[in-house]
C-alpha positions as CSV (number, residue, x, y, z in Angstrom):
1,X,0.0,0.0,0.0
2,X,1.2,3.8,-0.6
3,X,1.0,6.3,1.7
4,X,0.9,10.3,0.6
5,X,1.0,12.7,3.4
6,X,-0.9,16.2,2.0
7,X,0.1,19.3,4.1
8,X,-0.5,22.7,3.2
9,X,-2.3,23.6,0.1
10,X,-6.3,23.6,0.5
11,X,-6.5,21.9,-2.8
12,X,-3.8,19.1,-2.5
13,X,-5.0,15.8,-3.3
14,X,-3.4,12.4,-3.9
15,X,-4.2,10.9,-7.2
16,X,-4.1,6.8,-7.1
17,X,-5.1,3.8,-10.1
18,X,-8.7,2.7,-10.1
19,X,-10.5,1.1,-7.6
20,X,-12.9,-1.6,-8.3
21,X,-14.4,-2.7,-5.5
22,X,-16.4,-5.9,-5.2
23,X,-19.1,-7.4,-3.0
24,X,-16.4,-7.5,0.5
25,X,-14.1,-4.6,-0.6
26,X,-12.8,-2.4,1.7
27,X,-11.7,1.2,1.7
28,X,-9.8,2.7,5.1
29,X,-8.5,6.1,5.4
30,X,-7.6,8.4,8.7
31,X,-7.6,11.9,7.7
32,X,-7.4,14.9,10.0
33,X,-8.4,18.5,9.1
34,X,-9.7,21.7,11.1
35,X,-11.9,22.4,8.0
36,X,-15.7,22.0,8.3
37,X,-16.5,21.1,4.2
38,X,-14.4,19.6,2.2
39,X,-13.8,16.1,-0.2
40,X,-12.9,13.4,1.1
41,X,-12.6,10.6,-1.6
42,X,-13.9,10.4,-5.1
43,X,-13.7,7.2,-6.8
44,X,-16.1,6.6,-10.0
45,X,-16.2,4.2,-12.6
46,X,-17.8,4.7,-16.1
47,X,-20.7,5.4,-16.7
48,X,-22.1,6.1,-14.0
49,X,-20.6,4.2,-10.9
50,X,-19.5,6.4,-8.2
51,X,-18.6,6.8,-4.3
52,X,-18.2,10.3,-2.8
53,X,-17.1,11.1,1.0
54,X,-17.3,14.4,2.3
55,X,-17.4,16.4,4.9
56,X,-20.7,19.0,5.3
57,X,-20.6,21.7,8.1
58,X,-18.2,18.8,10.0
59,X,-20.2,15.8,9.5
60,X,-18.9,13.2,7.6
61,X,-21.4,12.8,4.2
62,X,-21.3,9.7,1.8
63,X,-23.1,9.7,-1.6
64,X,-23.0,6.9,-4.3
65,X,-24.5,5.4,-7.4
66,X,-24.0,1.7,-7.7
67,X,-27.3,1.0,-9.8
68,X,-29.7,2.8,-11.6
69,X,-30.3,5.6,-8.6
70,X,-28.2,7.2,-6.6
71,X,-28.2,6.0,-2.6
């Protein structure tokens, strides 16, 4: 596994190869910030596959399409 450490720049991001997750994938991450809204991860797969984390006046918000509608 690779580890990036971000510090500084409000719009520093780490930029990694595809993700395809599967029926028991898993996704961990530790993140610390003094910001309230932000993203988190991104991770989409065409067409119209997605997964979004974010955090929303400090609570942590998670979005994704794995189907027709978006849950």
């Amino acid at each position: 596994p690779s580890t990036y450490r971000i510090i500084g720049s409000s719009n520093s991001y780490a930029q990694y190869l595809p993700w395809y997750p599967c029926l028991n994938g898993t996704l961990i991450f530790e993140f610390k910030t003094h910001e309230p809204n932000g993203l988190l991860v991104y991770a989409q797969s065409l067409p119209y596959k997605y997964l979004q984390l974010s955090l929303a006046d400090g609570n942590l918000r998670m979005r994704m399409r794995i189907g027709e509608k978006d849950n």
